[in-house]
C-alpha positions in Angstrom: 48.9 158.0 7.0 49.9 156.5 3.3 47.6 154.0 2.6 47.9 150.9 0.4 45.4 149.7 -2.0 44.3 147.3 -0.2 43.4 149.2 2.9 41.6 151.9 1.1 38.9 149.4 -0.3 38.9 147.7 2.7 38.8 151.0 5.3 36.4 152.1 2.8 33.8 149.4 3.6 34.2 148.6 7.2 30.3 148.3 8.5 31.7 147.5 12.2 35.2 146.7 13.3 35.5 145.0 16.2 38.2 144.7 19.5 39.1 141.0 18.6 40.3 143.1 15.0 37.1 141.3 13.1 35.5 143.6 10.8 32.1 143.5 8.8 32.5 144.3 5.5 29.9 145.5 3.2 30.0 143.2 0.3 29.3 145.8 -3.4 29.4 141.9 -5.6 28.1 138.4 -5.1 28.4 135.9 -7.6 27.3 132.4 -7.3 27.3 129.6 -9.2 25.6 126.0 -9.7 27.5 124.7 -6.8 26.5 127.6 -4.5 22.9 125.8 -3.5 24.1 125.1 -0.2 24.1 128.9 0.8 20.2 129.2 -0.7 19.1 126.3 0.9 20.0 128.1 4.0 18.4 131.4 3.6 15.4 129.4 3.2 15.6 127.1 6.2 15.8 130.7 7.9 13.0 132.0 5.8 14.9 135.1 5.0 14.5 137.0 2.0 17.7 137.4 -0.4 19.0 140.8 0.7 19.9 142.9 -2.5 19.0 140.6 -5.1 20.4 143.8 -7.8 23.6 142.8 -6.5 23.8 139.4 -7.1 24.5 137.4 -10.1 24.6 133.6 -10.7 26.5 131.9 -13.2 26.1 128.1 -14.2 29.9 126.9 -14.9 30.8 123.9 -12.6 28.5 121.6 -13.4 27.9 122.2 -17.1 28.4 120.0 -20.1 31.5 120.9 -22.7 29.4 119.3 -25.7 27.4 120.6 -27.9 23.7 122.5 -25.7 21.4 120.7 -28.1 22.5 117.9 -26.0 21.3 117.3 -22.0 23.7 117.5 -19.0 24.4 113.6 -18.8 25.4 113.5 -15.2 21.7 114.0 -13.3 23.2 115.6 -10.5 24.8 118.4 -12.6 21.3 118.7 -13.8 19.9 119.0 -11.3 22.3 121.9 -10.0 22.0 123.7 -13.1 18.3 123.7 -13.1 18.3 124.8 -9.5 20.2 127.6 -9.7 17.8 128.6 -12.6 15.1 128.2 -9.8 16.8 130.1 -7.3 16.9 132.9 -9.8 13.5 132.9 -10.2 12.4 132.6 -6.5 14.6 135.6 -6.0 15.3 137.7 -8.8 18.4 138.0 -9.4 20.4 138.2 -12.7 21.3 134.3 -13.9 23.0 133.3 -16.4 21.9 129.8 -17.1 23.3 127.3 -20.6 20.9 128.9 -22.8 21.9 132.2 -22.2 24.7 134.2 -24.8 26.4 135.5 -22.0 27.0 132.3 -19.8 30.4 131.2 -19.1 33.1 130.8 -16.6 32.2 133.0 -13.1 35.8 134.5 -13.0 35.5 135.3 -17.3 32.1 136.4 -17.2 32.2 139.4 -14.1 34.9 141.0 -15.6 33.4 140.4 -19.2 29.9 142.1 -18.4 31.5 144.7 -16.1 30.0 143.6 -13.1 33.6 143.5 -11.6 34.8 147.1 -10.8 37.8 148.9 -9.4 37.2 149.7 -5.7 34.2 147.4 -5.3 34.2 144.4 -2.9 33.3 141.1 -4.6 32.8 137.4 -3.1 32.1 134.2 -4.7 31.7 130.3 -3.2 34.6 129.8 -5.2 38.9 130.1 -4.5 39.5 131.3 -7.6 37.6 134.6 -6.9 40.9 136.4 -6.2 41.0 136.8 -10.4 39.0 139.9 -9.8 41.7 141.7 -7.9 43.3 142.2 -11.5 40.8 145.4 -11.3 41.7 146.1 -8.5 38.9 145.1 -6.6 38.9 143.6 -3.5 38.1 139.9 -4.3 38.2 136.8 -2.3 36.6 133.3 -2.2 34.0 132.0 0.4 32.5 129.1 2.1 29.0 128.2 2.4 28.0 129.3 5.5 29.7 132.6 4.1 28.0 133.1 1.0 24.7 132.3 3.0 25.4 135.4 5.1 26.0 137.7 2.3 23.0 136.5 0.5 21.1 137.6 3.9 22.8 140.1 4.5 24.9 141.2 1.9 28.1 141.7 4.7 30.7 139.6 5.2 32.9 139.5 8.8 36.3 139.1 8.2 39.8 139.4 9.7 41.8 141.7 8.0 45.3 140.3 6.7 48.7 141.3 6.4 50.0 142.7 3.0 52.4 141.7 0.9 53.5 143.4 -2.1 55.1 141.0 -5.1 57.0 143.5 -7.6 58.5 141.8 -10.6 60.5 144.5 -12.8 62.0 144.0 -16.6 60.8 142.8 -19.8 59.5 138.9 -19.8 61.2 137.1 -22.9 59.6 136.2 -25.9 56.7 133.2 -25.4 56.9 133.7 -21.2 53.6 134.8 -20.4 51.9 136.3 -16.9 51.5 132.0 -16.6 54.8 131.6 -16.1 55.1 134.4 -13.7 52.7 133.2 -11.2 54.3 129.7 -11.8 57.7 131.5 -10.8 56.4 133.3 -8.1 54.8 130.2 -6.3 57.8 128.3 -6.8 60.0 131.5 -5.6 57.8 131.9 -1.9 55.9 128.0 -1.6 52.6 126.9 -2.1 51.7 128.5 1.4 54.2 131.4 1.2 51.3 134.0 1.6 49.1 132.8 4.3 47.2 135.6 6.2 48.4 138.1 3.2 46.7 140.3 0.9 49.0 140.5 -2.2 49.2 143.3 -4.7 51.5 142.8 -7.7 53.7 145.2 -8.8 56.7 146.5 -11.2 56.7 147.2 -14.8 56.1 143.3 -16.0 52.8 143.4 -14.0 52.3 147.2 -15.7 53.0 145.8 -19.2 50.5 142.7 -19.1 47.4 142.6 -20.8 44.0 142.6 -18.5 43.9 138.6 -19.7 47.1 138.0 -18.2 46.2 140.0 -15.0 43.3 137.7 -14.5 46.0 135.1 -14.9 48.1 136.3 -12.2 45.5 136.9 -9.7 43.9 133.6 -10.5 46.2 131.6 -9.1 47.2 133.7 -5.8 45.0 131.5 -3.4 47.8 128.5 -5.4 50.4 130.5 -3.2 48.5 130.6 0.2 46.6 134.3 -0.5 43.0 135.0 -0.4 43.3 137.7 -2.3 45.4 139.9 -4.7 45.2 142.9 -6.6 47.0 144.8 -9.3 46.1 149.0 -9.4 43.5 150.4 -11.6 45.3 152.0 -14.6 44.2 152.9 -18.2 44.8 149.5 -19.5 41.8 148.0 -16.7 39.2 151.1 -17.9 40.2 150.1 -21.6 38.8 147.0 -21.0 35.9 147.7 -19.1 34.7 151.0 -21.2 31.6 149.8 -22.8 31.1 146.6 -20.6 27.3 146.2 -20.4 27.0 146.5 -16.3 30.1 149.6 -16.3 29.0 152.8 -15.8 27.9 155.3 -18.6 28.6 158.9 -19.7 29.1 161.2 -16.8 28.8 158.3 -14.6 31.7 156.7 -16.1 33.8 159.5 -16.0 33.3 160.5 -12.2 34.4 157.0 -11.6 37.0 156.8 -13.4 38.4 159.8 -11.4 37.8 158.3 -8.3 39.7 154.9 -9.5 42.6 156.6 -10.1 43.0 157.9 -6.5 43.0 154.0 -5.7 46.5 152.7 -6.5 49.2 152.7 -3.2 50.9 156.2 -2.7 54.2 156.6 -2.1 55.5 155.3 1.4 52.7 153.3 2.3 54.6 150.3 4.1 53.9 146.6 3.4 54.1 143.4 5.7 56.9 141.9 3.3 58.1 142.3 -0.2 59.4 140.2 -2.7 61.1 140.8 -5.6 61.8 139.4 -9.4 63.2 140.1 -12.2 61.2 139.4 -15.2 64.3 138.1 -17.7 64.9 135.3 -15.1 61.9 133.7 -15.8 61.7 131.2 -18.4 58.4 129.1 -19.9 57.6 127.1 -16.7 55.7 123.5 -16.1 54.9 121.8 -13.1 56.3 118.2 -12.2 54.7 117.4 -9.5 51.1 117.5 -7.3 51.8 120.9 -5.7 51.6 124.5 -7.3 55.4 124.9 -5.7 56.7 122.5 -7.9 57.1 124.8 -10.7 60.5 124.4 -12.9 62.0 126.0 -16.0 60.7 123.8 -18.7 64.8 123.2 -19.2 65.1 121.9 -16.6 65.5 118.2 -14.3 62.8 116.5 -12.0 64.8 116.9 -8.4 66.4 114.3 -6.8 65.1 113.3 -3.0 68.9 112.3 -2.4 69.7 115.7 -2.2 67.2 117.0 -0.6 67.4 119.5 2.1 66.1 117.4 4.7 63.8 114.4 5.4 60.6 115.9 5.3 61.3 117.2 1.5 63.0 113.9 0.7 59.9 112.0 1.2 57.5 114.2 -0.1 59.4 114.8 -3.2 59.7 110.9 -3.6 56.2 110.1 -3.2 55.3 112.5 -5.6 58.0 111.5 -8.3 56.1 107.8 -7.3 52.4 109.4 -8.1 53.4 110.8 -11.5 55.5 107.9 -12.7 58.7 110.4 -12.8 62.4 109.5 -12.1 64.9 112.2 -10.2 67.3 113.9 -12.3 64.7 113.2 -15.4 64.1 116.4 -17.7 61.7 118.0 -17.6 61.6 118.2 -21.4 59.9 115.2 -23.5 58.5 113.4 -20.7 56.1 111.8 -23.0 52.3 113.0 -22.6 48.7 111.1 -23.2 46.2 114.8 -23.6 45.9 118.5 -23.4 43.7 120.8 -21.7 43.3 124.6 -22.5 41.0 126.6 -21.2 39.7 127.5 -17.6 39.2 130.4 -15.5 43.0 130.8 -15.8 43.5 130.7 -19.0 40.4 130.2 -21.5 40.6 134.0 -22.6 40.8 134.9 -25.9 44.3 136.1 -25.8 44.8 132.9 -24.3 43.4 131.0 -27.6 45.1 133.2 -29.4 48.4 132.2 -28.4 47.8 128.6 -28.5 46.4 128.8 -31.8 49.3 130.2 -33.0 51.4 127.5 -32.2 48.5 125.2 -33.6 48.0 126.9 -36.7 48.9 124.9 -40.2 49.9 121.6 -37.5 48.5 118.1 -36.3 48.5 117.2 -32.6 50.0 113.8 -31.7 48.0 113.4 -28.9 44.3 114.0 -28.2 43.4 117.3 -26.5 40.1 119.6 -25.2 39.9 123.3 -25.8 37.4 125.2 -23.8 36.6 128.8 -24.6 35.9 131.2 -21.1 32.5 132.2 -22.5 29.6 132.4 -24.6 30.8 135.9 -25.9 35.1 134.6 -26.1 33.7 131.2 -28.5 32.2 133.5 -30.8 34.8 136.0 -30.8 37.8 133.1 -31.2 35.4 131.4 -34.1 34.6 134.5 -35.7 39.0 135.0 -36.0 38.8 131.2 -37.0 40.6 130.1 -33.9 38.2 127.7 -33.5 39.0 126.2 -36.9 42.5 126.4 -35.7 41.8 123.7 -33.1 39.6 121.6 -35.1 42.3 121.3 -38.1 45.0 120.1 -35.9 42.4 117.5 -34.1 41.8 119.0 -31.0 37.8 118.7 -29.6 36.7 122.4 -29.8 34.3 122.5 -26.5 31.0 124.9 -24.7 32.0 127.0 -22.5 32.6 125.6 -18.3 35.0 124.8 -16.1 35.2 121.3 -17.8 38.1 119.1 -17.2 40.0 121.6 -14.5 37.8 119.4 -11.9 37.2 116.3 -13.9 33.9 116.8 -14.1 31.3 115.9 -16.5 32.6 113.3 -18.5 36.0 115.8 -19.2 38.3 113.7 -17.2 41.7 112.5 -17.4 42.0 108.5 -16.9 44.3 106.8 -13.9 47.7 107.2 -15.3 47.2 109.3 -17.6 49.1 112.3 -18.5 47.5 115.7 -18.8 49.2 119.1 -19.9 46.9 121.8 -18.6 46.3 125.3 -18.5 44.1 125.2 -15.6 45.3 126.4 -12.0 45.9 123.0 -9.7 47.5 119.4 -10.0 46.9 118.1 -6.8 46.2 114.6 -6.8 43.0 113.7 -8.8 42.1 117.0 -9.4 41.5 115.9 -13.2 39.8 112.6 -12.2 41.5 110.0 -9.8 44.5 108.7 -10.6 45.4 111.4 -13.4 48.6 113.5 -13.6 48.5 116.9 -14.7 51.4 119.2 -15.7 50.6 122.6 -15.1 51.7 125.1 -18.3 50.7 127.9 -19.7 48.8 128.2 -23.6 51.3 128.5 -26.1 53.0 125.6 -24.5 50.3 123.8 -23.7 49.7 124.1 -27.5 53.5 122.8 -27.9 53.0 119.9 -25.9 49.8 118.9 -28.2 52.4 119.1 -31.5 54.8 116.6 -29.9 53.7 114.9 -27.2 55.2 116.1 -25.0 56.5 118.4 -22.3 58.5 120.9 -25.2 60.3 123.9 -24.6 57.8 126.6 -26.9 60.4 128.5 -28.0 62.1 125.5 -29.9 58.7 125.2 -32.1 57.2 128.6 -31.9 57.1 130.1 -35.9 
């Protein structure tokens, strides 16, 4: 039978498959960060060793600091995290890679960056985002803490396997609409729950034609729609990027799997669950108005009215959320005023994702104060080194150290109670940037747009 790629990798690492359609997967990645402690603590209430220590690799992200490392982690409980992740590395001897070391960084930036993430590999994380690893395709997917403290004992994972659903979007995206504003358009196309119990893979030549940054993007936000998981097929554009990567394979290694990548991708006839379809010119830059990921509108266009509504249910949830973020219906979407800007994340803190908000920043002064926080050690050095970080600095933006930052309002990178956020980052449900804060979800460049005026602004009116 024609198989899709999803049920290769999967079929491929099926330890035991059981009647009640449970299987146990073998698990070829773990990647834990400073928040991951729960699954440690435990293997060692168990007293059971870590089970394949060589494949598993922590990350310190969550709970780090966005100024300068000469200076402590302020919050003691971040601290504390950090440093006992650090410990746990130790104890068990596995790769870390704690704030004073030149690879730390974002989880979902640094596997693909150090070429831990593969094509055809299984890879789990305590973390929802995980699903950005699909843009390999690899077979990625976020866990709990009971979860990741089976793989660490075992290094298998049980799991029900899910439906597939195959998103294709075909054409040529217009100038300054980036793989952002497709996911944006694609949540807002099939609802913030539209792929429950699906495995996604994207599709079509806009999905061909991105950049390995804007796969990440894509795949980033797939749990946003519902999915656990997507994934994009291996092509020369994916080994491009990962030729050279410190943990890739070498010589005749990389070669042999290289071959055996390309035999990955879905062959002809292989049938998915459901398909949807877009055209790429009908997507425009795209911003969020309200506190679900569904809420995604053309940047020219209006806030909706509850009047006309569809029915009660979406009257009164679009009116309590016009309420939380201080919106009127029928209000466009463009120059609703803004207090700060946020770029960076595990979304979109890549360096072609500096790069395109830097050149919208470049030779201008933001009107509103704003945080820019590289992916990794290795992207800050890259994006000074080009003088993006200069870039930043010149138009008055706080160039930051590399973490998650203010995408969870942690760490003193917050945004206060009514406040106004444009953000690159991946969710604005309520409080998600500190309690009481309202985030409009966008992508770099007009995140970057939104720092020159103040506010919500077409990119395309501004862009040189």
């Amino acid at each position: 039978m024609t198989q899709t790629l999803f049920d290769k990798i999967w079929n491929a690492h099926v330890v035991v498959a059981r009647d009640d359609g449970t299987n146990l997967l073998w698990i070829d990645r773990h990647l834990v960060h400073d928040g991951g402690f729960h699954g440690f603590d435990m293997l060692h209430h168990a007293g059971r060793p870590l089970r394949r220590p060589d494949l598993t690799f922590g990350v310190a992200d969550h709970y780090v600091p966005s100024h300068a490392r000469s200076l402590p982690v302020a919050d003691p409980e971040g601290a504390a995290l950090v440093a006992r992740l650090s410990a746990n590395a130790r104890r068990h001897g596995f790769d870390s890679m704690g704030l004073d070391d030149p690879r730390q960084g974002i989880v979902h930036v640094v596997g693909p960056e150090q070429g831990i993430t593969l094509p055809g590999l299984t890879l789990v994380c305590g973390d929802s985002h995980t699903a950005t690893h699909g843009a390999f395709g690899t077979l990625a997917f976020g866990i709990g803490a009971s979860e990741v403290g089976h793989v660490l004992a075992t290094q298998t994972l049980w799991q029900r396997k899910p439906k597939r659903m195959r998103i294709t979007v075909d054409g040529v995206l217009g100038p300054h609409v980036s793989a952002k504003d497709v996911i944006l358009a694609i949540i807002a196309r099939i609802g913030a729950a539209g792929a429950v119990g699906y495995a996604i893979e994207y599709a079509g030549s806009a999905i061909e034609a991105l950049s390995m940054e804007g796969r990440m993007t894509l795949c980033n936000m797939t749990i946003e729609a519902g999915s656990r998981t997507s994934m994009i097929a291996p092509d020369d554009t994916a080994f491009q990027y990962l030729y050279g990567r410190p943990r890739a394979p070498k010589g005749a290694l990389w070669d042999s799997a290289v071959a055996a990548w390309r035999q990955l991708p879905t062959e002809d006839g292989a049938v998915f669950d459901t398909e949807v379809a877009l055209h790429a010119a009908d997507i425009a830059p795209t911003v969020t108005w309200g506190n679900s990921l569904d809420t995604a509108l053309p940047v020219t266009d209006r806030v909706p009215d509850p009047a006309v509504a569809p029915d009660a249910a979406s009257a009164t949830r679009i009116a309590a959320q016009l309420t939380y973020m201080g919106l009127t219906a029928n209000q466009p979407l463009e120059g609703v005023p803004l207090d700060r800007v946020f770029i960076g994340t595990c979304t979109n803190g890549r360096i072609e994702d500096l790069r395109a908000a830097a050149a919208i920043l470049r030779g201008r002064k933001a009107a509103i104060p704003g945080l820019v926080v590289p992916g990794s050690v290795p992207i800050k050095q890259q994006a000074e080194a080009e003088g993006l970080g200069r870039i930043f600095t010149d138009a008055g933006l706080t160039w930051g150290e590399p973490g998650c930052s203010a995408c969870t309002g942690m760490n003193g990178d917050y945004v206060p109670a009514g406040q106004r956020c444009a953000a690159t980052s991946n969710r604005n449900f309520v409080g998600r940037q500190g309690p009481g804060s309202r985030t409009h979800l966008m992508s770099p460049a007009m995140a970057a747009a939104a720092a020159v005026t103040g506010t919500i602004t077409d990119v395309r009116r501004i862009a040189p």
